[in-house]
C-alpha positions as CSV (number, residue, x, y, z in Angstrom):
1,X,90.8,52.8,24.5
2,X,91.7,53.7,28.1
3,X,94.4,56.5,28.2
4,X,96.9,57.5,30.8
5,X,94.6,60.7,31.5
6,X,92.1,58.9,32.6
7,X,93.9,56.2,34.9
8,X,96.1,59.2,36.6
9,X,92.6,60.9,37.7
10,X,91.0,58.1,39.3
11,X,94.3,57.6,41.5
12,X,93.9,61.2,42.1
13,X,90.6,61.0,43.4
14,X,92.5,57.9,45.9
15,X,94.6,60.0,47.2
16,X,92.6,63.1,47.8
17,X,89.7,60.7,49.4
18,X,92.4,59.3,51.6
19,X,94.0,62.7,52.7
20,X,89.9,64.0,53.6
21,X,89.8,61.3,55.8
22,X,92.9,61.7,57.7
23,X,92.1,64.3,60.2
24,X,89.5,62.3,61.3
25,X,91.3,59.0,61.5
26,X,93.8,61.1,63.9
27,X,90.8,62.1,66.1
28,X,89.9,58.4,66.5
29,X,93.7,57.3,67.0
30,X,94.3,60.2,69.5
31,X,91.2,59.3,71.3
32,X,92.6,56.9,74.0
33,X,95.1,59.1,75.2
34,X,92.7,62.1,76.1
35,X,92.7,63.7,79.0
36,X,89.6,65.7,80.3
37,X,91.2,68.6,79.8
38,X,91.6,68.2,76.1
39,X,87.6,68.7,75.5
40,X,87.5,72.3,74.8
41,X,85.6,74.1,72.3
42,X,88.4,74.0,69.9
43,X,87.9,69.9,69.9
44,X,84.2,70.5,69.5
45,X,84.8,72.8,67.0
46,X,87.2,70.6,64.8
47,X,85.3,67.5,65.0
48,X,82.2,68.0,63.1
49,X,84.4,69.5,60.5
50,X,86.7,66.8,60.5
51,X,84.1,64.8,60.2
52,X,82.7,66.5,57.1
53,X,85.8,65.6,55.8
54,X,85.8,62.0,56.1
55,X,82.3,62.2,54.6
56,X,84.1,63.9,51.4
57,X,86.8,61.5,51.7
58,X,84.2,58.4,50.9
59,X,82.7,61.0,48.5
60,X,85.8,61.1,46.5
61,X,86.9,57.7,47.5
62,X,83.3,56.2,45.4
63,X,84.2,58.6,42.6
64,X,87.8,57.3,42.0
65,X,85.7,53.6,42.1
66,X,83.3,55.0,39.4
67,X,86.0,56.0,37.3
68,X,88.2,52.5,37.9
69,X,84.8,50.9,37.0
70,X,84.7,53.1,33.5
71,X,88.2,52.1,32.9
72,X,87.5,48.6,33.1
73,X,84.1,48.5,31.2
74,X,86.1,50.4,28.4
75,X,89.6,48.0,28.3
């Protein structure tokens, strides 16, 4: 029997994937409106680890799919 536990987790896990991937996504958006300028080491700094953090995002993102998955086979 699927309970309410285990459905509230895997939408947990989608909205935590989606929030790890959001500074990134603002990188890419704010991407066309960059000025030379705007390349510091700050920027350099930040996008690797925003980058790490999409990565996570998909991480979690597959895990709330695994659990969805587990749901299913069990119901």
């Amino acid at each position: 029997m699927v309970n309410e536990e285990q459905k509230q987790l895997a939408e947990i896990f989608k909205i935590a994937g989606f929030a790890l991937m959001t500074p990134f996504g603002n990188v890419i958006l704010g991407f066309p409106g960059l000025k030379p300028a705007d390349f510091t080491a700050l920027f350099f700094l930040n996008l690797p680890l925003s980058m790490g953090l999409f990565y996570l995002g998909i991480i979690v993102l597959l895990k709330s799919l695994e659990k969805t998955a587990e749901i299913k086979k069990k119901h």
